[in-house]
C-alpha positions in Angstrom: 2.3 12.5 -10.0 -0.9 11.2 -8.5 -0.4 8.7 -6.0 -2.5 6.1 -3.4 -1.2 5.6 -0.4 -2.3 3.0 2.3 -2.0 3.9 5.7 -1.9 1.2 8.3 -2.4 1.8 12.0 -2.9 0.2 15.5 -5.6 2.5 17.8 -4.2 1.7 21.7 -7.7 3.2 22.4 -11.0 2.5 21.1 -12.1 4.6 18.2 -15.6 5.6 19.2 -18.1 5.4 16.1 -18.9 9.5 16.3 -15.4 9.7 15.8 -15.5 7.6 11.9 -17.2 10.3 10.2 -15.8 12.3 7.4 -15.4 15.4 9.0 -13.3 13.8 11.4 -11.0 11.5 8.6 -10.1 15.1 7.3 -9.1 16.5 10.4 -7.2 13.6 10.9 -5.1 13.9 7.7 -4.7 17.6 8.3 -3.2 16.7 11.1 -0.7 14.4 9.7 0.4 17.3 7.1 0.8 19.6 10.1 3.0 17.2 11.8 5.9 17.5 8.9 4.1 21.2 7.4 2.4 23.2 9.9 2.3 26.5 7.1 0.6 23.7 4.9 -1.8 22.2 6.6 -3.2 25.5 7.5 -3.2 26.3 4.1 -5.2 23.1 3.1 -7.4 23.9 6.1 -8.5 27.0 4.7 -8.6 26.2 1.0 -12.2 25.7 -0.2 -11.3 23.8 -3.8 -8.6 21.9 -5.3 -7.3 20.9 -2.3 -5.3 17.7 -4.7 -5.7 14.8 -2.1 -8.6 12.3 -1.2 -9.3 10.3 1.4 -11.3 6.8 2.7 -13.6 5.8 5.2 -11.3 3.9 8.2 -11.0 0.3 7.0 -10.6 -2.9 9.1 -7.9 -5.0 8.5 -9.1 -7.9 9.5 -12.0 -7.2 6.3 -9.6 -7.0 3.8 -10.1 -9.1 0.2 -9.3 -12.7 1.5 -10.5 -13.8 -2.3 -8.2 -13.9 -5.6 -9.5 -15.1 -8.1 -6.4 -16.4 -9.9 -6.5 -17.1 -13.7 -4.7 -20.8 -13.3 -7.5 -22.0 -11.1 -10.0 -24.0 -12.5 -13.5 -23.0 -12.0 -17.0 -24.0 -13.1 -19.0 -21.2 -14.5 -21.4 -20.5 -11.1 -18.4 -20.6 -8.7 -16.7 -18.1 -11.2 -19.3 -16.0 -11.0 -19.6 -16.3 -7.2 -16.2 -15.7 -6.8 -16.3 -12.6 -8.9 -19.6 -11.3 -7.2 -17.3 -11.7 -4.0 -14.3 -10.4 -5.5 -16.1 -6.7 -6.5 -17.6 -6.7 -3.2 -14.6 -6.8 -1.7 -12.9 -3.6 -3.5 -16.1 -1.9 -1.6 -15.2 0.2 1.1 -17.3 0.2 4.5 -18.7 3.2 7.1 -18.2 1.6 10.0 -21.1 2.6 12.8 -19.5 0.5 15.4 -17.0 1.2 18.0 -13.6 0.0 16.9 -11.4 -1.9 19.5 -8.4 -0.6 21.1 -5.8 -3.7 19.2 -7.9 -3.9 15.9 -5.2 -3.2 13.1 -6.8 -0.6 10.5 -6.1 0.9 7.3 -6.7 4.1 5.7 -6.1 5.2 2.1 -4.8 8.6 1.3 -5.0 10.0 -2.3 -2.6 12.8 -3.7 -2.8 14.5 -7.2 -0.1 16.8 -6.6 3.4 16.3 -6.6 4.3 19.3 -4.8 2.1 17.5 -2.1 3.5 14.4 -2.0 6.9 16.2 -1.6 6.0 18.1 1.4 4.9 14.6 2.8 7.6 12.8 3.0 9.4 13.6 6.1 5.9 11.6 7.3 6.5 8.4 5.6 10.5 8.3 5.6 10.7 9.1 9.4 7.8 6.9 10.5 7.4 6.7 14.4 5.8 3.8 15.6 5.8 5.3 18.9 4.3 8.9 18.3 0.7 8.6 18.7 -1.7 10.1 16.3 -5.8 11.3 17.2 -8.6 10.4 15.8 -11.3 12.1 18.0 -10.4 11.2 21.7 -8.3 7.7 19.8 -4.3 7.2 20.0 -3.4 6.0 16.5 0.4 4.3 16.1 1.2 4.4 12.7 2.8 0.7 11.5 3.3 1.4 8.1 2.6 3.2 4.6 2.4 1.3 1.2 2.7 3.3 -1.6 2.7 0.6 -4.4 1.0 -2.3 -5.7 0.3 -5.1 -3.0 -1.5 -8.6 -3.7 -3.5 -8.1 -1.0 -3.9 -4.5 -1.1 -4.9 -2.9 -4.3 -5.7 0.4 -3.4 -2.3 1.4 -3.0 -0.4 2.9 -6.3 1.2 5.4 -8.2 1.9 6.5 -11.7 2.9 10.2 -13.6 0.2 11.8 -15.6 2.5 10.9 -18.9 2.2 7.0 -17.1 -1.4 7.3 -17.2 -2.1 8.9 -20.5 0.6 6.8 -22.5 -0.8 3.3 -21.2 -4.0 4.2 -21.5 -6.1 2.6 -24.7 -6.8 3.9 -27.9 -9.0 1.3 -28.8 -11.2 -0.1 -25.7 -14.3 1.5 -25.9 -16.2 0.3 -22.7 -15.7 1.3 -19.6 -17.3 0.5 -16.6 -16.4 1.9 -12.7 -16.9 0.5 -9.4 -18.1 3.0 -6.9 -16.3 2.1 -3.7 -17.9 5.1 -1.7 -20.8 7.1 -1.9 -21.0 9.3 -5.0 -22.5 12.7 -5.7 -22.7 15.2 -7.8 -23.4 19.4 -6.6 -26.0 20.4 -9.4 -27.1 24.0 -8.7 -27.3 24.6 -4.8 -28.2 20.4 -4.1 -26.5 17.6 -4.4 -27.4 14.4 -7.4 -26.5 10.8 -6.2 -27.4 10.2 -10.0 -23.6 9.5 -12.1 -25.1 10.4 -15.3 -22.2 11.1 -17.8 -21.4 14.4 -17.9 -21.3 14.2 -14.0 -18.5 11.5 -14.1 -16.4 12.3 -16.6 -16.7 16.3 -16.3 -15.6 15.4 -12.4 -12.4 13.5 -13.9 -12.0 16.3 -16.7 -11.7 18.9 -14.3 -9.0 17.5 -11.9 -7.4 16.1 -14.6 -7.1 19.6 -16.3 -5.9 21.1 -12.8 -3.3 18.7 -11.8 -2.0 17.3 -15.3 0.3 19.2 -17.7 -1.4 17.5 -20.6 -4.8 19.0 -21.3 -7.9 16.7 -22.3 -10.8 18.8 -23.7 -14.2 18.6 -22.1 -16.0 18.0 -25.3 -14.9 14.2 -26.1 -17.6 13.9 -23.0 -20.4 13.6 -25.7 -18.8 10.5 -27.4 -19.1 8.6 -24.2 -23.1 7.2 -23.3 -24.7 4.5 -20.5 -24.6 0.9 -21.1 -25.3 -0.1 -17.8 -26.5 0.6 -13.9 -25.9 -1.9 -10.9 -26.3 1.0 -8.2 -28.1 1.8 -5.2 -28.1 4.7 -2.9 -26.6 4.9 0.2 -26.4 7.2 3.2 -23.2 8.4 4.9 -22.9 10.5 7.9 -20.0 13.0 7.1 -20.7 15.8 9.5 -22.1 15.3 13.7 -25.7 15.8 12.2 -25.4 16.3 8.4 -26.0 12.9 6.2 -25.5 12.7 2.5 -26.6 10.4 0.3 -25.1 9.1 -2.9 -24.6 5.9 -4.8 -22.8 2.8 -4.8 -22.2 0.2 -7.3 -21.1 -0.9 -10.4 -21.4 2.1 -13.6 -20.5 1.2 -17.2 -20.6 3.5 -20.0 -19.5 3.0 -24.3 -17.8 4.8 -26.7 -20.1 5.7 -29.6 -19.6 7.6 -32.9 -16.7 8.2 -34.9 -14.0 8.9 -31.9 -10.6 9.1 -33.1 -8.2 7.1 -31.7 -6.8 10.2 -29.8 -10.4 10.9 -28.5 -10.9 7.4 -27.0 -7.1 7.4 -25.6 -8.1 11.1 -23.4 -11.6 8.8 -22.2 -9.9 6.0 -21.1 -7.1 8.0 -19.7 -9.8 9.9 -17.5 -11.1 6.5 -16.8 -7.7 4.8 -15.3 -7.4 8.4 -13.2 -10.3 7.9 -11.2 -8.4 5.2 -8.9 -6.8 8.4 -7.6 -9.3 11.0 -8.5 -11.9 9.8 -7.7 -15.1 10.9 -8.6 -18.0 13.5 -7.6 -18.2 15.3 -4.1 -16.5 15.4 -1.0 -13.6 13.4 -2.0 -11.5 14.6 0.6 -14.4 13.1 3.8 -14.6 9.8 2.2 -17.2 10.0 -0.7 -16.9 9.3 -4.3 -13.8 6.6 -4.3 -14.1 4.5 -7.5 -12.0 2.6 -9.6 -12.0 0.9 -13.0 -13.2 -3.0 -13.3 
């Protein structure tokens, strides 16, 4: 059962900015696991591939979405739009380069594809401590809570079974468009592509689908799916001390074409409602590659 959790914290010392970088976030959740699992988070420490979580960038509360656009207000056509340029900016998710205060509440969202995971975990979330202290770098985390369903102010945390997913999941909607929280790459070869053509995105969804879910989607409904539209730009993000990588941001949209069966277009948009806990592309688990669907 794949699951988003949201993890909010208090640091009681400042978290220095060399300390928000993805190699650190990992080592930070590894950490976590140990604290319940020591034999598994050695195990996820060594694994090189399908490791089954993902993880964010560290989050300010304080930038949270402070905008809803709610269906029973009445809006003219520009502030609608305004609103929902500021809405999809919000569901963006931020590197922060800047120290972070010792006080500033924080959240951090933890993805899990694996059951068997989630199990293992939840010694962490049922016995909470508010007074063991967690590091980030040379930082004392408290740990104040973990949401692991639907807020209104906090949409990044859910849950749902694979059969969930694939039941609810269309049969007729035939576009699709993602918002890519995170920076988003693709290997190809021995570099990386910031480029989410379609075969990058929806072989990326394909194959963790395929290695988490009991029920199998075949690759090939891949070349029904074709662009529509781009709103993306590149961006840079510092996951290592001195390694950068870039991949892109933005708004993705893509159409159903040809004579898809109804089964066929059910398996895309099924792949298309995982990515809110897949997410998509490369280093997933530092941060990159967090998307959802709009």
């Amino acid at each position: 059962m794949p699951h988003s959790l949201v993890v909010n914290f208090m640091p009681k010392t400042p978290i220095y900015p060399e300390y928000l970088t993805g190699r650190h976030i990992h080592a930070l959740f590894l950490t976590l696991v140990s604290s319940v699992d020591q034999e598994l988070g050695d195990r996820l420490h060594s694994e090189k591939a399908n490791k089954g979580f993902g993880l964010s960038p560290i989050q300010l509360a304080t930038r949270d979405r402070r905008l809803a656009v709610s269906s029973d207000q009445n809006f003219s056509k520009p502030n609608l739009k305004k609103a929902k340029s500021q809405q999809l900016k919000a569901k963006s998710l931020s590197w922060h380069n800047q120290e972070i205060p010792t006080s500033t509440p924080c959240w951090w969202r933890i993805t899990l594809l694996d059951e068997v995971l989630f199990s293992k975990l939840t010694g962490l979330w049922l016995n909470l401590n508010p007074d063991r202290a967690f590091h980030l770098g040379s930082a004392d985390l408290y740990i104040t809570s973990i949401l692991g369903t639907p807020q209104s102010n906090q949409p990044w945390a859910n849950f749902a079974t694979y059969q969930q997913i694939y039941d609810r999941a269309s049969d007729t909607e035939k576009m699709i468009a993602f918002h890519l929280a995170t920076p988003t790459a693709f290997r190809q070869g021995k570099y990386d592509s910031p480029l989410p053509t379609r075969d990058n995105v929806f072989k990326s969804l394909c194959d963790r689908w395929n290695t988490y879910s009991e029920i199998p989607i075949n690759p090939e409904i891949i070349e029904y799916i074709f662009p529509s539209k781009f709103d993306i730009k590149t961006e840079v993000v510092k996951n290592y001390d001195t390694h950068s990588f870039i991949g892109c941001v933005g708004e993705i949209g893509y159409r159903i074409l040809g004579d898809a069966s109804p089964d066929t277009i059910k398996q895309i948009n099924a792949l298309a409602d995982f990515a809110m806990f897949a997410g998509i592309g490369r280093k997933t688990t530092m941060g990159m590659g967090i998307a959802r669907r709009v």
